[in-house]
NUVEXDO-681108 format. One line per 10 residues: their letters; for each residue x, y, z of N, C-alpha, C, CB. Coordinates in steps of 0.05 Angstrom, whole numbers. Atoms other than C-alpha are relative to their C-alpha. Glycine has a CB too. Example, Ala and Ser with C-alpha at 12.3 -4.5 7.8 and 13.67 -1.06 7.14 Angstrom:
! residues 2
as = 18:-24:0:246:-90:156:18:24:0:-20:1:25; -16:-24:-1:273:-21:143:-15:22:14:9:9:-29 .
This chain:
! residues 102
xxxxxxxxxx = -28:-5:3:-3391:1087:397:5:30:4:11:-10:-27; -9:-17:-7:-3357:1146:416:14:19:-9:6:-5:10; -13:-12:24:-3317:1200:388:30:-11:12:-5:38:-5; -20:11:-10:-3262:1182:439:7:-34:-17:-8:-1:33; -1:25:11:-3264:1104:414:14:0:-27:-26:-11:-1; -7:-5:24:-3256:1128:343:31:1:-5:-13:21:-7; -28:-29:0:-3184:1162:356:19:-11:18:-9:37:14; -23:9:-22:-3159:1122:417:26:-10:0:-7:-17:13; -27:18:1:-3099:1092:383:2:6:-36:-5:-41:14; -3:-8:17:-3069:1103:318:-13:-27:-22:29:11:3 .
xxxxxxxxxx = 21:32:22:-3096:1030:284:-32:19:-3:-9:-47:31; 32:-11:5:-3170:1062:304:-6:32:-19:-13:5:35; 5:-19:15:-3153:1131:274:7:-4:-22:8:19:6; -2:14:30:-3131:1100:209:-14:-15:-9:18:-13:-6; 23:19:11:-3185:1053:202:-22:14:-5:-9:-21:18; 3:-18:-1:-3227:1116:217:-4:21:-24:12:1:14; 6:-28:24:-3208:1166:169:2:-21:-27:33:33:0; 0:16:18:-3193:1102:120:-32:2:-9:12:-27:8; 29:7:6:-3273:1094:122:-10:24:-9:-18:-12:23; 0:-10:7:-3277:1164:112:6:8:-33:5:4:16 .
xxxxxxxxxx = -9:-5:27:-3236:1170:50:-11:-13:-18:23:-4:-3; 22:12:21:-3277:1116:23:-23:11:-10:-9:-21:7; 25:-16:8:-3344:1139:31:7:19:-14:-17:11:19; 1:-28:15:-3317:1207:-3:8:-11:-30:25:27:14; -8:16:19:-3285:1161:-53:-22:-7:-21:11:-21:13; 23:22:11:-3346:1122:-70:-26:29:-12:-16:-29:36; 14:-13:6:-3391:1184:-70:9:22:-31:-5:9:26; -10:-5:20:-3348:1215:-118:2:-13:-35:17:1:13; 10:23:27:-3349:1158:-162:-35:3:-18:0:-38:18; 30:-7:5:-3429:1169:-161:-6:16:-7:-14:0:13 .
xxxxxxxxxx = 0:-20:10:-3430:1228:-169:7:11:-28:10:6:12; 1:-1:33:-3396:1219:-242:-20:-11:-18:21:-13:-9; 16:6:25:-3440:1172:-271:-34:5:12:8:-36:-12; 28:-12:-8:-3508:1203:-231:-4:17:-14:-5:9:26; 8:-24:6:-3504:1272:-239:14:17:-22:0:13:23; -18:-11:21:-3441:1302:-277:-10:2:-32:25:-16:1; 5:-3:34:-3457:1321:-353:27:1:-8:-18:30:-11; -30:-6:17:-3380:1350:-371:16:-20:3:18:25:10; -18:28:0:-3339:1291:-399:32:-1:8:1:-11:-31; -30:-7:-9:-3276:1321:-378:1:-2:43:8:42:-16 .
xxxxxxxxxx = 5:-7:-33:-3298:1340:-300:-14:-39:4:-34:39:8; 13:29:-16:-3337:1258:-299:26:-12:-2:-28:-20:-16; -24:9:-14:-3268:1233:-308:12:2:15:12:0:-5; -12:-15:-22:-3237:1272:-264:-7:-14:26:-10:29:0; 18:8:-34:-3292:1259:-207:15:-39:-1:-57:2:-4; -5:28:3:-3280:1180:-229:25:-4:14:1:-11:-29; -26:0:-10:-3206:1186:-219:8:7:26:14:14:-14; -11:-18:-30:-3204:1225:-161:-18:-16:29:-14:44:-2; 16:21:-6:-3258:1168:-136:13:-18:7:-15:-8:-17; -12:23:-3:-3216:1116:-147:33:-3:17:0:-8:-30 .
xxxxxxxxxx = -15:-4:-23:-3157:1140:-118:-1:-8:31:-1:21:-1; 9:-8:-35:-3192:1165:-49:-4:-37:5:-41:27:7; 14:15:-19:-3235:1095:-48:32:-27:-1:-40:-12:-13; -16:26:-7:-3171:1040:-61:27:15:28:18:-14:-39; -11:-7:-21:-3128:1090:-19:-6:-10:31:-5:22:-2; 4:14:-21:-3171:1071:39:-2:-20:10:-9:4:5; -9:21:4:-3177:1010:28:24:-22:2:-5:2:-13; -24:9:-8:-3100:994:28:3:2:25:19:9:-10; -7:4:-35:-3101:1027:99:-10:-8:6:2:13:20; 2:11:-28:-3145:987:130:19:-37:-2:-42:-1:9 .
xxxxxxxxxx = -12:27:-4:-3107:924:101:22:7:14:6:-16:-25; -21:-3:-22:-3047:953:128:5:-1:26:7:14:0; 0:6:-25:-3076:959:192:-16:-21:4:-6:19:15; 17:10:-3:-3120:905:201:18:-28:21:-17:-2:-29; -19:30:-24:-3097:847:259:-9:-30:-18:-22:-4:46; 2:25:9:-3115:786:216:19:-7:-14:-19:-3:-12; -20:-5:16:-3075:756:173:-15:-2:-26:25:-19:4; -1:-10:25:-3077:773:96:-19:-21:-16:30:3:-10; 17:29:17:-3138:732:54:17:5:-24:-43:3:-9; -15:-5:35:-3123:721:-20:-9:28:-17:-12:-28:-25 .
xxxxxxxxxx = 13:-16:14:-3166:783:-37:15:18:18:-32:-1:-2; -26:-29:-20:-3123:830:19:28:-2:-26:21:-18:51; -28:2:22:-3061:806:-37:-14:7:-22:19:-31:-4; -1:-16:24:-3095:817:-102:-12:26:5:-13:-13:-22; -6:-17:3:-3122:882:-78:33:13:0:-15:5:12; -32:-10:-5:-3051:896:-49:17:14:-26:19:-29:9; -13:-12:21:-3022:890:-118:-9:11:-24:15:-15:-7; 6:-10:26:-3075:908:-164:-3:45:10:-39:-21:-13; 5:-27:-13:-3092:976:-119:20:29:-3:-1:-8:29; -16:-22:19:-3023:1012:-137:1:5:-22:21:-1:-1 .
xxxxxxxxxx = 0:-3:28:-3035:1001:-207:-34:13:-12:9:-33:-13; 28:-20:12:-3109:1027:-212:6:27:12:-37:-12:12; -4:-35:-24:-3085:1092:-160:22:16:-17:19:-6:44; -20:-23:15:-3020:1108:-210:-13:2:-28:37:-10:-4; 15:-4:20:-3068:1092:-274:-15:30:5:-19:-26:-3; 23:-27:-15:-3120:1150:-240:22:22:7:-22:-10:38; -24:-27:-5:-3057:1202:-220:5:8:-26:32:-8:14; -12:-14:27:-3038:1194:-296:-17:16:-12:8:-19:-21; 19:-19:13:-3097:1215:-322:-13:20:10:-18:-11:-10; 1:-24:-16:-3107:1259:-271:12:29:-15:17:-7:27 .
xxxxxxxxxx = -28:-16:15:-3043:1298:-297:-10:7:-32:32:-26:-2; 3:-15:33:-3066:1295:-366:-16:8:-17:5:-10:-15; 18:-8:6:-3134:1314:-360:3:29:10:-18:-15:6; -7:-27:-11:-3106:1378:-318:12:20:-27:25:-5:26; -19:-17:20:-3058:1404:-370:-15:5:-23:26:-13:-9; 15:-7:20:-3109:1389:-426:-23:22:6:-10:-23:-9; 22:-13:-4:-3166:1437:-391:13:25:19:-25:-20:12; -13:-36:-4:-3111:1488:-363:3:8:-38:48:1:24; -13:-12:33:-3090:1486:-445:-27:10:-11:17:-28:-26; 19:1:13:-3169:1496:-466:-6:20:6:-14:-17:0 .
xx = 1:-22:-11:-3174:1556:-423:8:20:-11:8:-2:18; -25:-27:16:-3118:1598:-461:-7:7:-19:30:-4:-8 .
């Protein structure tokens, strides 16, 4: 495969960087419970994990030419609710470790 192939059409460059955002997703995730020691920064990585990997995930259901299994629908609707769960605590692990700083 090609780099052209990758990119030729906007379905292939979203399926593309979708697989991207996962892998960074997923490695991120690993990266918390592998290596990380600080319990504040392994959430973080987790969250910021889970985000990236259901993010990509939605795009390729969005693009994908089949039609929709039963597992394309319960990700569908569980995938906004684990991605705004992970933003919240995003948010409120930020403010707690800008406030620990001062």
């Amino acid at each position: 495969m090609t780099f052209d192939a990758l990119f030729d059409s906007p379905a292939s460059a979203a399926q593309t960087v979708s697989w991207i955002a996962t892998g960074i997703g997923l490695g991120m995730w690993l990266w918390s419970w592998l290596v990380e020691k600080n319990a504040i920064q392994k959430l973080r990585l987790r969250d910021c994990g889970v985000v990236l990997l259901f993010a990509g995930i939605l795009a390729r259901i969005v693009v994908q030419e089949r039609a929709m299994t039963p597992f394309d629908w319960a990700i569908s609707l569980l995938g906004p609710l684990f991605i705004g769960a992970a933003l919240w605590r995003l948010g409120r692990t930020a403010t707690a470790e800008a406030g620990a700083g001062q």
